[in-house]
C-alpha positions as CSV (number, residue, x, y, z in Angstrom):
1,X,221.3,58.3,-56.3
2,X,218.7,55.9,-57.3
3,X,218.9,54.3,-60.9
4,X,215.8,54.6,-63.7
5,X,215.5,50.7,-62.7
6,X,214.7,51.6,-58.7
7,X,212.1,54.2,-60.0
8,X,209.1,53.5,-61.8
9,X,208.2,57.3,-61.9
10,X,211.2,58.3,-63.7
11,X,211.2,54.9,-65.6
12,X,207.5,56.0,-67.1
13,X,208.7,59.6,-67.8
14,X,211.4,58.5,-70.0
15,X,209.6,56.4,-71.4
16,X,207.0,59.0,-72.2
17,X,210.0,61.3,-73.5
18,X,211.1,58.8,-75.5
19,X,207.6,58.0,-76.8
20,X,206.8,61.7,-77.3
21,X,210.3,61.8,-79.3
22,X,209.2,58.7,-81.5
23,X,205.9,60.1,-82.2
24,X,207.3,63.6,-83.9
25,X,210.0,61.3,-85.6
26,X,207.3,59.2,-87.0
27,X,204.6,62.7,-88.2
28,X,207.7,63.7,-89.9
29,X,208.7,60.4,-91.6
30,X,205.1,60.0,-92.6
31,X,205.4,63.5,-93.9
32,X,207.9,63.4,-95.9
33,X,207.2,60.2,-97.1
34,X,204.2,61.2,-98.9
35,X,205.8,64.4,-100.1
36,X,208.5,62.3,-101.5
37,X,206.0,60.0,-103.1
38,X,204.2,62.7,-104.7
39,X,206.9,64.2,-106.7
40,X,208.1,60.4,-107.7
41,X,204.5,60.1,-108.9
42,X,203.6,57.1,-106.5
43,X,201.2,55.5,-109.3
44,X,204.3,55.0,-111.4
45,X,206.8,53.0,-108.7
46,X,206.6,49.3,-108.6
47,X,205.5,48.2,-105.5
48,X,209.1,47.2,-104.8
49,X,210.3,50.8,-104.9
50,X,207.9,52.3,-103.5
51,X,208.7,49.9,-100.2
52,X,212.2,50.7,-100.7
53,X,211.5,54.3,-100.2
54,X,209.2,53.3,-97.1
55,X,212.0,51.2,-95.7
56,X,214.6,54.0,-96.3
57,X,212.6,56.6,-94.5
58,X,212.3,53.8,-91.5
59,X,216.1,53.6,-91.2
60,X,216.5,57.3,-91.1
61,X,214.6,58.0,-88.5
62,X,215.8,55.1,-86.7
63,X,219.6,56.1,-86.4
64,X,218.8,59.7,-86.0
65,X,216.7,58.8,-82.9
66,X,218.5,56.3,-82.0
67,X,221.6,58.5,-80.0
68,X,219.4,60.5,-78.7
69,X,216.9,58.1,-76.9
70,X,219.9,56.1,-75.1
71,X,221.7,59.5,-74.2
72,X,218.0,60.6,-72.7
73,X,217.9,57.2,-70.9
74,X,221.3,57.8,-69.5
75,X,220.9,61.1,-68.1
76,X,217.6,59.9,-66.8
77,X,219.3,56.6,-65.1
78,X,221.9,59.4,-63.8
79,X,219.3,61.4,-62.3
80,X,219.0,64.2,-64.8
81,X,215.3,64.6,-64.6
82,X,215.6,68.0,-65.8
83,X,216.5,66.5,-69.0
84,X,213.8,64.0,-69.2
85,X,211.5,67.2,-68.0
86,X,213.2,69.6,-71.1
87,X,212.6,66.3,-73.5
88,X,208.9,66.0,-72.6
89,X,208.5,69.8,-73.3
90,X,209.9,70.0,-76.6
91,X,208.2,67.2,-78.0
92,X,204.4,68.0,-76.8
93,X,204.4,65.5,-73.6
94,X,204.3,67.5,-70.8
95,X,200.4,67.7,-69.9
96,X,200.3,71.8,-71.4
């Protein structure tokens, strides 16, 4: 079985998985974000808080992605391409 390492073709479409995973994770961040803001009445928080809030929303998304990616990366560097193939399709990445 060749590792993700010996392939560049599976290396790029995990990487595009991955990417495709990071992009939803960030539309919903930013989402949210603002949607937060707007009930806190952004114009009110010091620009302290209102970083705070931006920070907090990074770390979120960051340790929920964050199994997820090196689990895709591990079934892809097993071979799994299916998954890598089943990751692309949910998030949007799959050329349709």
């Amino acid at each position: 079985m060749t590792g993700i390492a010996d392939d560049p073709a599976r290396n790029t479409d995990v990487d595009r998985a991955i990417a495709a995973v990071r992009t939803r994770g960030e539309t919903v961040r930013a989402d949210q974000l603002d949607r937060a803001l707007s009930e806190l009445d952004a114009e009110r928080l010091t620009d302290a808080q209102r970083e705070a809030i931006e920070r907090l929303s990074d770390r979120l998304v960051d340790q929920l992605l964050a199994v997820p990616e090196r689990r895709l990366r591990r079934l892809a560097a097993d071979g799994d391409d299916a998954a890598v193939e089943r990751a692309l399709a949910l998030f949007g990445s799959d050329g349709r």
